[in-house]
C-alpha positions as CSV (number, residue, x, y, z in Angstrom):
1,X,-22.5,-38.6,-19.1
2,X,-21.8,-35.4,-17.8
3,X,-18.3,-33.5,-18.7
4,X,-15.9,-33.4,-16.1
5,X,-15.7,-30.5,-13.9
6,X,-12.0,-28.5,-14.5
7,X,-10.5,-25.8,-13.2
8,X,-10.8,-22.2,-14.6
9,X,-8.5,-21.1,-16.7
10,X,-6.3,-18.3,-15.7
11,X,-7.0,-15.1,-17.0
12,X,-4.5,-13.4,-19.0
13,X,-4.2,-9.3,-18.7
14,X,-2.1,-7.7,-20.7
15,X,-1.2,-4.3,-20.8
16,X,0.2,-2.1,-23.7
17,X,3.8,-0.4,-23.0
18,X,2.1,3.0,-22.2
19,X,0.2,1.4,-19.3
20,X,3.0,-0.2,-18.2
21,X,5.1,2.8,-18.2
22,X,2.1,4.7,-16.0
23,X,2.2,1.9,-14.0
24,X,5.9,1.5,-13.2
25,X,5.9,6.1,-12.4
26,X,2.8,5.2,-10.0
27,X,4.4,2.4,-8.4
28,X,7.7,4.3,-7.8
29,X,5.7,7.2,-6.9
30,X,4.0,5.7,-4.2
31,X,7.2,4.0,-2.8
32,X,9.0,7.6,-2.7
33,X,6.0,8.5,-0.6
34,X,6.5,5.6,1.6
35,X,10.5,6.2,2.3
36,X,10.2,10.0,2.3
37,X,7.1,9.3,5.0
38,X,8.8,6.8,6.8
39,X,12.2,9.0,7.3
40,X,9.9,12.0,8.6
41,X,7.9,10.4,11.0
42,X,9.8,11.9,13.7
43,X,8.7,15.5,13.3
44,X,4.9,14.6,12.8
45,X,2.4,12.4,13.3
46,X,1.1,13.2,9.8
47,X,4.2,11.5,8.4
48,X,3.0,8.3,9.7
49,X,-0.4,9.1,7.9
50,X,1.3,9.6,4.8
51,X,3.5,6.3,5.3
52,X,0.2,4.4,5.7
53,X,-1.5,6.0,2.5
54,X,1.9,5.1,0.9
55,X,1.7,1.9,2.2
56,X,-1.7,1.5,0.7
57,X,-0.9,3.2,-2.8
58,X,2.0,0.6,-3.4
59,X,-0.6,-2.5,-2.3
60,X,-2.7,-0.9,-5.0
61,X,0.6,-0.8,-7.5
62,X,1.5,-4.8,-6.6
63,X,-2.4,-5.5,-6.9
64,X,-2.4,-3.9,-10.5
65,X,1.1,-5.7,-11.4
66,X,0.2,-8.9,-9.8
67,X,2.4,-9.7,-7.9
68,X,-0.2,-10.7,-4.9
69,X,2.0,-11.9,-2.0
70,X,3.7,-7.8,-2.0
71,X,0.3,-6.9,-2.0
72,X,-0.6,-8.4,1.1
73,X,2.5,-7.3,3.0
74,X,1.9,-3.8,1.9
75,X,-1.5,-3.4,3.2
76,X,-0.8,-5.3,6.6
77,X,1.7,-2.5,6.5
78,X,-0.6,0.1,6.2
79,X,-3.1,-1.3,8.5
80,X,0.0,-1.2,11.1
81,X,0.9,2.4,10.0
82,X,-3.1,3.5,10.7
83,X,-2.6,2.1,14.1
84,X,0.0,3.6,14.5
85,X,-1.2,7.0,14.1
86,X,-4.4,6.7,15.9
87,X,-2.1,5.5,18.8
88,X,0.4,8.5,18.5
89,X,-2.6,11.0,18.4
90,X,-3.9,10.0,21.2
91,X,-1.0,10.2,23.2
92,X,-0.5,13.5,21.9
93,X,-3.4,14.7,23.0
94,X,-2.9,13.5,26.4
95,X,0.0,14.8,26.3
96,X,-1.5,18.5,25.1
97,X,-3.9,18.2,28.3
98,X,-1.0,18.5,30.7
């Protein structure tokens, strides 16, 4: 008879204290970068780069933590901010033709 078919079993990461605390200064690295980006997108259209890298660094930081459903959010967010940029450049150089 052949043995029933189960589900995997969840993998387990652990990580030592150091990694954890390299983790947590990445993590609230890459937020700082997305609230100091985000707060200067005014003045350039290279903030809203930045926010979108930002955006992308702290998917990265929820992806390494596991904590999937922020890491979703944060990378739509980044895909947004990317659009946003290509969008403002353009019109910025439209606007540079003039």
């Amino acid at each position: 008879m052949p043995e029933p078919l189960l589900p995997p079993k969840a993998v387990n990461f652990t990580i030592s204290e150091e990694e954890r605390k390299v983790l947590t200064v990445f993590g609230s690295i890459a937020v700082a970068i997305m609230f100091l980006s985000y707060w200067l997108e005014p003045r350039s259209r290279w903030f809203v780069l930045s926010f979108a890298g930002g955006c992308a660094a702290t998917s990265v930081y929820s992806a390494l933590a596991q904590v999937y459903p922020i890491t979703v959010i944060e990378a739509l967010w980044a895909l947004v901010a990317l659009q946003r940029f290509a969008r403002r450049s353009r019109l910025e150089a439209t606007a540079a033709e003039f």
